[in-house]
Structures are given as structure tokens and as C-alpha cells.
PyMOL commands that place a pseudoatom at each C-alpha (Angstrom):
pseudoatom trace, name=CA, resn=UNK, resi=1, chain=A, elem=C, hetatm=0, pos=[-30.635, -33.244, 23.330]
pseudoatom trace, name=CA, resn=UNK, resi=2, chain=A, elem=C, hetatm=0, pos=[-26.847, -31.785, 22.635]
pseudoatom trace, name=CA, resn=UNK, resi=3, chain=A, elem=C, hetatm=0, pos=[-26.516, -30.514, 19.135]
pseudoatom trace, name=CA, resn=UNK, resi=4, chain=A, elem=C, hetatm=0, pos=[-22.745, -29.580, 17.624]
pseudoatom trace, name=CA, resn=UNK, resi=5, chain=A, elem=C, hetatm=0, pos=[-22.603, -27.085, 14.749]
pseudoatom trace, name=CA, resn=UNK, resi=6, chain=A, elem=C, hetatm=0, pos=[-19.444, -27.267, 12.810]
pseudoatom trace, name=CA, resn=UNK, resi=7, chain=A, elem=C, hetatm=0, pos=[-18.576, -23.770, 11.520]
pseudoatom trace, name=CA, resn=UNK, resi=8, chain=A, elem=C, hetatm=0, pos=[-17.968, -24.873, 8.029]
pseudoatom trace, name=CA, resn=UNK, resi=9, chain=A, elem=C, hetatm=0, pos=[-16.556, -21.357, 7.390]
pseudoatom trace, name=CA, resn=UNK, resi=10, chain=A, elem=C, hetatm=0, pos=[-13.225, -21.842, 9.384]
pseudoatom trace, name=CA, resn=UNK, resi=11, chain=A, elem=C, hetatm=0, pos=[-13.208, -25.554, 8.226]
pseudoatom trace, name=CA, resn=UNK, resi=12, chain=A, elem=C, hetatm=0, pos=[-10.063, -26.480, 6.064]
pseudoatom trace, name=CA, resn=UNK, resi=13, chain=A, elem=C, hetatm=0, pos=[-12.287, -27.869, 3.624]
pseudoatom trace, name=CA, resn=UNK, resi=14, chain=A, elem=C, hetatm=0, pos=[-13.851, -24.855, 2.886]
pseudoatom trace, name=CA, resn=UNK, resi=15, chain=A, elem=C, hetatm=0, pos=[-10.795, -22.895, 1.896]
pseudoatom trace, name=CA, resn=UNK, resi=16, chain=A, elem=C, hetatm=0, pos=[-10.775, -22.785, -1.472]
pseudoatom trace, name=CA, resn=UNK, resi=17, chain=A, elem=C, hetatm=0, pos=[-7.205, -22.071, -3.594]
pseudoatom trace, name=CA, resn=UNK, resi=18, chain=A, elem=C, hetatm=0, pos=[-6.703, -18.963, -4.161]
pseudoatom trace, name=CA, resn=UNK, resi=19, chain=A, elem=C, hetatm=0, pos=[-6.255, -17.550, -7.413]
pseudoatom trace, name=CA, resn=UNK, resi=20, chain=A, elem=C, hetatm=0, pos=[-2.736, -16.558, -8.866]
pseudoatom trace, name=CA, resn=UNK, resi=21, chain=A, elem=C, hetatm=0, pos=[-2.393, -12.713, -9.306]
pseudoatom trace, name=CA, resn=UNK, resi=22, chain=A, elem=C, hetatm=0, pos=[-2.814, -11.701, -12.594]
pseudoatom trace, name=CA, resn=UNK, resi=23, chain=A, elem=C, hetatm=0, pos=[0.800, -10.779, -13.382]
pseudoatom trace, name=CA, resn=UNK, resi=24, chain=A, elem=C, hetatm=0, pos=[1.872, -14.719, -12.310]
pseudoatom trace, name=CA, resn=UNK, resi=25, chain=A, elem=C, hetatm=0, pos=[0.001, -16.050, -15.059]
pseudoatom trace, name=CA, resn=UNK, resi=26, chain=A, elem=C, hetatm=0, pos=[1.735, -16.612, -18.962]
pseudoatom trace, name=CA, resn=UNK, resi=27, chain=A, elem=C, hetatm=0, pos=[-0.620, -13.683, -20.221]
pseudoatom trace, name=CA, resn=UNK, resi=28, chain=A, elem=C, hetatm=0, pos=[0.664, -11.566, -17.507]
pseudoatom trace, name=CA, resn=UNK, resi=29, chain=A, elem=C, hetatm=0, pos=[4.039, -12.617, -17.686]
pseudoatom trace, name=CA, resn=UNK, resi=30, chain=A, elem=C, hetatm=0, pos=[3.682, -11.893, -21.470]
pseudoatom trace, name=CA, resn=UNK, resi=31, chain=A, elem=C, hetatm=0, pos=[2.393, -8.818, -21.462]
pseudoatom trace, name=CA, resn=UNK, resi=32, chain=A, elem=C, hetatm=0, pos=[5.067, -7.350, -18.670]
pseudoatom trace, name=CA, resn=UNK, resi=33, chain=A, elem=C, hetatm=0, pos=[7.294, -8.537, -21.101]
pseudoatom trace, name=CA, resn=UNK, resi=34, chain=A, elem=C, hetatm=0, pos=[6.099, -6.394, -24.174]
pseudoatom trace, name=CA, resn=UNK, resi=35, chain=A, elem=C, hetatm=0, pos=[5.605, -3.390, -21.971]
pseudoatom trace, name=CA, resn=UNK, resi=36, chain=A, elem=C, hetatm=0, pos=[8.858, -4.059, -20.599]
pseudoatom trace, name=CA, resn=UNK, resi=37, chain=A, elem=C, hetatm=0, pos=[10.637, -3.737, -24.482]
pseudoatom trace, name=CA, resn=UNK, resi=38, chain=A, elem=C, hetatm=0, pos=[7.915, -0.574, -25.307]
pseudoatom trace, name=CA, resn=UNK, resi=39, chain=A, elem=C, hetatm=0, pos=[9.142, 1.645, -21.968]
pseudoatom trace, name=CA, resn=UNK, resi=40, chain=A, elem=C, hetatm=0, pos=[12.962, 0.550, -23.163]
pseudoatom trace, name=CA, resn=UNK, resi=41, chain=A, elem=C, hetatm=0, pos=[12.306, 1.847, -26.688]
pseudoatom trace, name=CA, resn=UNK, resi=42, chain=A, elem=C, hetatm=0, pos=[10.458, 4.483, -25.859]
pseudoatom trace, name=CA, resn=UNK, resi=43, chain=A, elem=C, hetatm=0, pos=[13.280, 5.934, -23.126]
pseudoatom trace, name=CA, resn=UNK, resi=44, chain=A, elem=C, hetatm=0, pos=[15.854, 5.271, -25.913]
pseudoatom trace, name=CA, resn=UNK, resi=45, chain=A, elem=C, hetatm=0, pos=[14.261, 6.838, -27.884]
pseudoatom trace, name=CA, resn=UNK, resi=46, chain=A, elem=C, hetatm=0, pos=[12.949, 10.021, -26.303]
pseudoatom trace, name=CA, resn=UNK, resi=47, chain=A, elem=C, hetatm=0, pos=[16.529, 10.423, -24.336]
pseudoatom trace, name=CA, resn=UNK, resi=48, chain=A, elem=C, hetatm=0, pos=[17.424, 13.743, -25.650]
pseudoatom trace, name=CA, resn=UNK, resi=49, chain=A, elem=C, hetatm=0, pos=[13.917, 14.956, -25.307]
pseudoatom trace, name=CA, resn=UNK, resi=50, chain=A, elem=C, hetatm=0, pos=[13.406, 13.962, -21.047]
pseudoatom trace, name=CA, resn=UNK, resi=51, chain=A, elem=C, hetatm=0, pos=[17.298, 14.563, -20.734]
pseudoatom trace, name=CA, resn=UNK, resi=52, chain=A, elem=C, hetatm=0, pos=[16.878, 18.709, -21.117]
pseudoatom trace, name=CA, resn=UNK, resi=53, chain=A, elem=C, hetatm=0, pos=[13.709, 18.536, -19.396]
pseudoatom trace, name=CA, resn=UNK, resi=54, chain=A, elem=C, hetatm=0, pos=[13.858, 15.786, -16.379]
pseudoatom trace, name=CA, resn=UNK, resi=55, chain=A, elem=C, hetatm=0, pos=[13.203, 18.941, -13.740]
pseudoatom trace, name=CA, resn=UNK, resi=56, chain=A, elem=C, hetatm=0, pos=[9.640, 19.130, -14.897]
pseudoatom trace, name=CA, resn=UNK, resi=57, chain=A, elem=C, hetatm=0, pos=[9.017, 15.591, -15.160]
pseudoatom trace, name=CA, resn=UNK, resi=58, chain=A, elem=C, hetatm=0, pos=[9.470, 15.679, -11.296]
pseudoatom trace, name=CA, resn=UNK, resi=59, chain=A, elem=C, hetatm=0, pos=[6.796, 18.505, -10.509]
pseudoatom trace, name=CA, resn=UNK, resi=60, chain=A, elem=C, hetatm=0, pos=[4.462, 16.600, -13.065]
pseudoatom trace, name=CA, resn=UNK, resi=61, chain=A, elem=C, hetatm=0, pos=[5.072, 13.581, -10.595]
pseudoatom trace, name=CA, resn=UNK, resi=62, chain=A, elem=C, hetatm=0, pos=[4.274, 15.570, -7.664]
pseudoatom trace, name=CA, resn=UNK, resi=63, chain=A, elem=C, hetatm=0, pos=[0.409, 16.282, -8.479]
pseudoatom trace, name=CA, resn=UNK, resi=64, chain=A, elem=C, hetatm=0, pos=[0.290, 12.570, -8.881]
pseudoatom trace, name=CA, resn=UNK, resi=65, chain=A, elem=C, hetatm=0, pos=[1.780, 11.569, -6.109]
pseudoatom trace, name=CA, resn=UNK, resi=66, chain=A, elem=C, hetatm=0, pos=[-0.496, 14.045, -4.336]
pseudoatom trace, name=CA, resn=UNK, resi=67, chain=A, elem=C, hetatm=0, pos=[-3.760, 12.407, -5.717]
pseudoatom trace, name=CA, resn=UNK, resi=68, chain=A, elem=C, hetatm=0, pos=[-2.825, 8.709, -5.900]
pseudoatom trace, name=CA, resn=UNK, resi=69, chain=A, elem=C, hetatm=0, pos=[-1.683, 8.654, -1.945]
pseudoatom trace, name=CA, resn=UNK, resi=70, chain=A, elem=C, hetatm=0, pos=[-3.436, 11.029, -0.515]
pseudoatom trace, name=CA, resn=UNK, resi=71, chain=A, elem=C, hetatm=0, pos=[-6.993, 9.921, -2.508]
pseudoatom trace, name=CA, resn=UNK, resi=72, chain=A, elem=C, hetatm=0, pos=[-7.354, 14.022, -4.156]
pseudoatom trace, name=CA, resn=UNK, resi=73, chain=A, elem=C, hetatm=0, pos=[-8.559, 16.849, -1.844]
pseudoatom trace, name=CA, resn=UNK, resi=74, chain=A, elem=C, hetatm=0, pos=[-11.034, 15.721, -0.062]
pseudoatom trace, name=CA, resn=UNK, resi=75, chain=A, elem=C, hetatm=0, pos=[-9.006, 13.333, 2.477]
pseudoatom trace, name=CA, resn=UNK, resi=76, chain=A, elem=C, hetatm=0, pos=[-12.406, 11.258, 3.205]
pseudoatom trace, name=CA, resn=UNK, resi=77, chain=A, elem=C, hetatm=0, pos=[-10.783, 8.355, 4.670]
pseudoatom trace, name=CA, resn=UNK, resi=78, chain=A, elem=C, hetatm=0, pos=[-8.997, 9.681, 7.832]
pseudoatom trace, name=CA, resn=UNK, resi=79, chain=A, elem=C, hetatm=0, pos=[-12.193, 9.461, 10.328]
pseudoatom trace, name=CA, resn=UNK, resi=80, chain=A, elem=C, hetatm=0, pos=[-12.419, 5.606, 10.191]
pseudoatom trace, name=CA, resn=UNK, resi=81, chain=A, elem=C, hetatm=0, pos=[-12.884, 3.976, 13.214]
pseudoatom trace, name=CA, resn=UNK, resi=82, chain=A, elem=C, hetatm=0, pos=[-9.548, 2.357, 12.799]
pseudoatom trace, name=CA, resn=UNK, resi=83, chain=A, elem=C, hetatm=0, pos=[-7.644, 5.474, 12.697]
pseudoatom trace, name=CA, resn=UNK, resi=84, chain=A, elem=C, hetatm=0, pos=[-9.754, 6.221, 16.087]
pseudoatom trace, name=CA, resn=UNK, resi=85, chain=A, elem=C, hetatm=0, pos=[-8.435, 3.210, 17.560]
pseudoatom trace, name=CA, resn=UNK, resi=86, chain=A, elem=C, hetatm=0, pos=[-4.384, 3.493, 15.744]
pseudoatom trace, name=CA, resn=UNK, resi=87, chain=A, elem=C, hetatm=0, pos=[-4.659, 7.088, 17.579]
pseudoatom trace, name=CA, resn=UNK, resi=88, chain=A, elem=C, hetatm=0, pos=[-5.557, 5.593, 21.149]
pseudoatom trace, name=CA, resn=UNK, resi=89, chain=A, elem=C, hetatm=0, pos=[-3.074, 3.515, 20.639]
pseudoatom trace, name=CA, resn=UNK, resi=90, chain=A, elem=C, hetatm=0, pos=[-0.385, 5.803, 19.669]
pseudoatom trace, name=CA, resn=UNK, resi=91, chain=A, elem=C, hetatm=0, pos=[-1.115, 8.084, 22.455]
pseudoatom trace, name=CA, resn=UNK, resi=92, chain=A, elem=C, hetatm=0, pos=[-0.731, 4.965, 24.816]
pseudoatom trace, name=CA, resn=UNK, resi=93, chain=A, elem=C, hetatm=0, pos=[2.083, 4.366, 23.428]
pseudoatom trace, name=CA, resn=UNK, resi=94, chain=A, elem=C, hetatm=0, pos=[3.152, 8.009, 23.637]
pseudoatom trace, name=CA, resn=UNK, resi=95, chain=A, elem=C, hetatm=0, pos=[2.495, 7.948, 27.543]
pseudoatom trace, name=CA, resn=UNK, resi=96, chain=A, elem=C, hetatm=0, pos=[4.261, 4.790, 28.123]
pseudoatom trace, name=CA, resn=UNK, resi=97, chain=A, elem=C, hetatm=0, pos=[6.981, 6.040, 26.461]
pseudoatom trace, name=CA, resn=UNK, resi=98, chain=A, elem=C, hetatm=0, pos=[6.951, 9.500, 28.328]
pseudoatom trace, name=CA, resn=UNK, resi=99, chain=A, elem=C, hetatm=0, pos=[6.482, 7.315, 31.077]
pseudoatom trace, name=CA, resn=UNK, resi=100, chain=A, elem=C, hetatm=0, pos=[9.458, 5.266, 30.976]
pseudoatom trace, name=CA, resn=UNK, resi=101, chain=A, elem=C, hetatm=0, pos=[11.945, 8.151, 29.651]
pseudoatom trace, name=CA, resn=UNK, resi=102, chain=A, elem=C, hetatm=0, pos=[10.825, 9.831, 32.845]
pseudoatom trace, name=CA, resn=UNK, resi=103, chain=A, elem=C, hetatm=0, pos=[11.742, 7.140, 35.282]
pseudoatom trace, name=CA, resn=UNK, resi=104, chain=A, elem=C, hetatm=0, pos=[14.940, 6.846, 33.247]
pseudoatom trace, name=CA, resn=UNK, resi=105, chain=A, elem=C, hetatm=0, pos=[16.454, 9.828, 34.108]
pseudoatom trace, name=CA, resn=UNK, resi=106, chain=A, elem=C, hetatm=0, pos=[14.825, 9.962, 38.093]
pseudoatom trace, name=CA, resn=UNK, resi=107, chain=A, elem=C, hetatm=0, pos=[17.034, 6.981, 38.806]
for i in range(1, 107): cmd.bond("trace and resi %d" % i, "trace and resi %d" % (i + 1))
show_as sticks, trace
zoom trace
């Protein structure tokens, strides 16, 4: 007796739409809009104020940088097993490379 499972996952009927992003939709579009006008004001506004002080604006930028990409001080994420496998791979690479640049200038 033969059986035949359909994987119903990888089916096209079971792909459902996927939702707009947020920012697509007319509340989103909206509300870009109005914060849009408030950062204009608000630059016009405070002008003078950022214009004699725009050099610490940058090193107020650099803590934030530091903690939004790097994810703060503990830098948890680097022993996933994908950056085990993106570092075989790079040193693959590396050899190849080493490899080829080698033969390059032999011949």
C-alpha cells in the first residue's frame, strides 16, 4: 500500500500574503509625514543652538552608535554557530586566495 504525503508547508496554497510594513500603510504614511514637518521645525528652529555646538552632537552619536551596532558591552552574539561556519569559510577563502596569488607569481 503506497501512501503520498503532500507537504502542505511548501505548497503555494499555503503561503499566505504577507502583510505590508507598517510605514506602507495611510497611518504610517501619515504619521512619517507629521514627524517629517516636527524634525523640519524643530531644526529651524534650534539652528543657532546645534550650529555652535554640532562637534558634540557627533561624540553624543558615537555612544549610540556603539550600543545600537555593537548590542552594548557584552558582545553576546559573536559565538553563533553561524559565525563558526562564516569563519571556515573565510579562512577557505583566505587559502584559496593565498593559493592562487602564489601560483600567480611562480608562473
Amino acid at each position: 500500500m503506497e501512501h503520498q504525503h503532500s507537504n502542505s508547508h511548501n505548497s503555494p496554497q499555503h503561503n499566505s500574503p504577507q502583510k505590508a510594513p507598517w510605514w506602507k500603510s495611510p497611518s504610517g504614511i501619515t504619521a512619517i509625514f507629521f514627524i517629517a514637518i516636527a524634525g523640519y521645525l524643530l531644526l529651524r528652529e534650534h539652528t543657532a543652538h546645534i550650529g555652535n555646538n554640532w562637534i558634540w552632537l557627533i561624540f553624543l552619536v558615537c555612544p549610540l552608535m556603539h550600543v545600537f551596532m555593537h548590542g552594548g558591552h557584552d558582545h553576546g552574539g559573536h559565538d553563533s554557530p553561524h559565525d563558526e561556519a562564516d569563519n571556515e569559510a573565510y579562512q577557505r577563502g583566505l587559502e584559496e586566495g593565498r593559493k592562487q596569488s602564489n601560483d600567480k607569481h611562480f608562473h
